[in-house]
N, C-alpha and C positions, 0 to 999 in steps of 0.2 A: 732804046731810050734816046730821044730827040738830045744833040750834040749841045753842050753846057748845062743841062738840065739836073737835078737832084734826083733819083727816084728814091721813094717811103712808097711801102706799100700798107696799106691799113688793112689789117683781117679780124671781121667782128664777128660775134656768135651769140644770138642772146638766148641760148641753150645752154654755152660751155659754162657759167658759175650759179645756181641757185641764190636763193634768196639767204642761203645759210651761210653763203660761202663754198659751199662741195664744187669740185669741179666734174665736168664727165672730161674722162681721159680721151676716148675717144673722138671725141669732137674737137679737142685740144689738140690731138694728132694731128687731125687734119687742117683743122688751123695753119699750125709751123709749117705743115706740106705745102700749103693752099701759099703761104706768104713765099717761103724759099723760094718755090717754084717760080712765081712773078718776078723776083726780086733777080733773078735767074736768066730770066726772057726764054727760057723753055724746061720742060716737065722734067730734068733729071737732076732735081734737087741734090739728090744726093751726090750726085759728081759735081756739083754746083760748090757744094760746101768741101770737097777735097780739093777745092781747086784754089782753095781761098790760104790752103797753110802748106807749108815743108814737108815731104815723105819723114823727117825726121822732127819735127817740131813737137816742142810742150805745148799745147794749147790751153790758156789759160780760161777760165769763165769765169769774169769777176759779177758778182751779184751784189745786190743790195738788202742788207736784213735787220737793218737799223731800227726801221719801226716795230721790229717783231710780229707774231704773227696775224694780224691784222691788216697790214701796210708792209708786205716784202716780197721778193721776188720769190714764184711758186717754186716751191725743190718738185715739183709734179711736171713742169716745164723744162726744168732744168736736166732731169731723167729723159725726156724726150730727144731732148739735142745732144746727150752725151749718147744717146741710142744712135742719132741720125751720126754724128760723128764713129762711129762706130765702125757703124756700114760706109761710111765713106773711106775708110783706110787707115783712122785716128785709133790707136787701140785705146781702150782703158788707163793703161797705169801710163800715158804720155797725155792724158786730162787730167784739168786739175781747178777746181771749184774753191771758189776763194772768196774772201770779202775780211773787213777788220778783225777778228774776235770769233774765235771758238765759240765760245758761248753764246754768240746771239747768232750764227751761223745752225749750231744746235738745236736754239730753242722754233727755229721755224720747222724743223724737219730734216736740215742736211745732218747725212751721216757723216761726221769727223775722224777721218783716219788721215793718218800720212803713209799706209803700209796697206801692204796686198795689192793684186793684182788693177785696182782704181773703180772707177775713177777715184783719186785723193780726194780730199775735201778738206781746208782747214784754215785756219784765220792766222793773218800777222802777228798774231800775241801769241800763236804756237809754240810750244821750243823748241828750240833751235834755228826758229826763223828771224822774225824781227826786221828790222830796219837797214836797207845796205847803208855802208860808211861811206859811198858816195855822193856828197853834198852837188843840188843840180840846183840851177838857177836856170830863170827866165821874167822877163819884164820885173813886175814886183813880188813874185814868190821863191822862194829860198826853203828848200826842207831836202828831206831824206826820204825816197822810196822804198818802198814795201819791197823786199827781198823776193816775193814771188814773181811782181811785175819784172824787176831787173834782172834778177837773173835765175828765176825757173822758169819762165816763161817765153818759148819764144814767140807767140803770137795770141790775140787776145779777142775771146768776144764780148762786147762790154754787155749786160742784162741786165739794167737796171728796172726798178718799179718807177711809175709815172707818180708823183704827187705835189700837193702843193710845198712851200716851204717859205715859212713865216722870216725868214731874212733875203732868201733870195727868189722869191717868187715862185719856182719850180725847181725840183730833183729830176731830171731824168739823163740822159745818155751822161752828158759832160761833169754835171755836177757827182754823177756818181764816182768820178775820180777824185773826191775829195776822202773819200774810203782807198786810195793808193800812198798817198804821202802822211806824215808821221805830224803835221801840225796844222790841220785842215782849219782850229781856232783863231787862227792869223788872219785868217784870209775869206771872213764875213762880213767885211767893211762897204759901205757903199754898196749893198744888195748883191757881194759877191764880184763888181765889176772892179775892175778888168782880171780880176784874179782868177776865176773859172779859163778865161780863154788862155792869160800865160799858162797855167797848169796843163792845159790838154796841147798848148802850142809843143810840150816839149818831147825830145824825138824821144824817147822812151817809150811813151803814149800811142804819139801819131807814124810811129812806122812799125807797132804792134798789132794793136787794133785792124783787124781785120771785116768784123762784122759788128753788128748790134742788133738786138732784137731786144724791144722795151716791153714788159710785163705790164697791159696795162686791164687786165684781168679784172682787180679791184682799181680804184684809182680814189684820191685822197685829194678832193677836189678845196678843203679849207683846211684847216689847225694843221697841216704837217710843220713840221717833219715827221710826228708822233702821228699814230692813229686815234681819229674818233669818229665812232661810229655813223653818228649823224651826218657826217659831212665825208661820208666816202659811199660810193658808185660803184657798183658791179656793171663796169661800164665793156665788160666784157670782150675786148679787142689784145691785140701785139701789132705793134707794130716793126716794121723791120727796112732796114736803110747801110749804109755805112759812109752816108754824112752827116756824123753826130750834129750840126748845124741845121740841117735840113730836118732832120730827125726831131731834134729838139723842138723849131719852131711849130712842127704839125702836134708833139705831145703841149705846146702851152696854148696853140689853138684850142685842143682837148678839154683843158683844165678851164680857161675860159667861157667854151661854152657850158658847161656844167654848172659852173659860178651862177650865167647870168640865168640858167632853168630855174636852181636854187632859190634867185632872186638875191643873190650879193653883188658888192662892187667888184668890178674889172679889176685887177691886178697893178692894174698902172694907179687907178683910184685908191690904189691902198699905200702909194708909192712903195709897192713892190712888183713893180715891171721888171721880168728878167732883161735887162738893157747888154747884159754879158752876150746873149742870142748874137745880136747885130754887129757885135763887136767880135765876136769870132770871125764873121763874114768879114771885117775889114782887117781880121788876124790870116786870111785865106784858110780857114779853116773847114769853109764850109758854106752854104748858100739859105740865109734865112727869108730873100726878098721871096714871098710868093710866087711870084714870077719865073722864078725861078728852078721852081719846084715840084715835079711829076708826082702829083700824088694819086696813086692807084688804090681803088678802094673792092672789098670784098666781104662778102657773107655767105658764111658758113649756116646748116641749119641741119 
């Protein structure tokens, strides 16, 4: 990768989801191989991904399942990488699949244990987990971390789903850490700006996160945060990066080109431009200018 550059690498497939929704696993497989690998700069993916966490780390996978099953991150993907971690030297019960809420973690397909051999699976309203009583600040946000980010976690791949989102334009890598802190309500003012970038500025977050790889399998191209049917895309792609900035900008590229297929307004015409993107880049968080940004692209078939 050309020195100061982003690499995202985009792997599409317009085989891997049906018009029903079904995925084929197999094609999905090789997807996540087809990206790792790139994202890698050579074919041993899988020492690629042990190389990315501690012989003894918790490896967290925070997902997104908010919209339910419609609009979430696929538990069929998520089985995939907890496989490829597997073989990379991560055992099982040292993963740990996470997002807010048991219950809507369930209703997509994750299986919810905290016990047996793993991977775990289970949401901050668990018992016994909840919220640390460590109070973190950064610029204008103030709240309380999710117990699993702080302290079961020692490293993180963020999975979020790509879609639209009716106050802050898009959901994907950055905003999905508003599923990590205990009062994400606070902090949808002004289209989310500048609150997404303090949130992910702080070091909990950014010397966790290791990887990302964004689900954008279906994609919720208008009416998010909810799904509806009309306006979401089996737009059949992941992408994969680990500069949530650079990541993000290629998935609001995404969502915009679908809009103007659609024939809707641009994002900014809605005055819902994610303006947070750009402002991460002057948080050093990460690289939105195009210019900037190695974007590799691939098809699978």
């Amino acid at each position: 990768m050309p020195t100061g550059l982003s690499l995202v690498i985009r792997v599409k497939s317009p085989l891997v989801i049906s018009e029903k929704g079904e995925l084929d696993i197999d094609i999905l497989r090789t997807m996540l191989e087809t990206g790792l690998a790139a994202l890698s700069g050579h074919n041993d993916y899988i020492g690629y991904l042990g190389s990315l966490f501690g012989l003894s780390d918790t490896v967290g996978m925070k997902v997104n399942t908010l919209g339910g099953p419609g609009i979430s991150t696929h538990a069929e993907a998520v089985g995939l990488i907890s496989d490829f971690l597997g073989q990379s030297g991560i055992p099982l019960k040292k993963q740990l699949i996470w997002d807010r809420q048991d219950r809507e973690l369930s209703a997509v397909g994750f299986k919810v244990t905290a016990r047996g051999d793993g991977p775990r699976c289970f949401g901050t309203d668990h018992k016994g987990v909840g919220y640390s009583d460590n109070l973190v600040s950064r610029g204008r946000i103030g709240g309380l971390l999710s117990r699993i980010l702080e302290e079961y976690c020692d490293s993180l791949i963020n999975l979020p789903v790509l879609k639209d989102h009716g106050i802050a334009g898009i959901t994907c890598s950055m905003k999905n850490h508003y599923g990590s802190i205990h009062n994400p309500n606070k902090y949808h003012g002004n289209a989310c700006d500048p609150y997404i970038s303090d949130l992910n500025s702080l070091e909990q977050i950014r010397s966790r996160q290791r990887l990302i790889i964004v689900d954008a399998l279906k994609v919720q191209y208008h009416g998010g945060p909810a799904y509806h049917r009309q306006w979401a895309s089996n737009y059949g792609a992941l992408l994969f990066g680990i500069d949530p900035v650079a990541v993000d900008t290629v998935g609001y590229g995404i969502i915009e080109n679908l809009r103007v297929s659609a024939g809707l307004e641009k994002l900014k015409g809605t005055k819902r431009e994610p303006k947070y993107i750009s402002r991460s880049e002057e948080y050093g968080l990460g690289n939105s200018d195009p210019g900037k940004i190695d974007l590799r692209e691939f098809t699978v078939t």
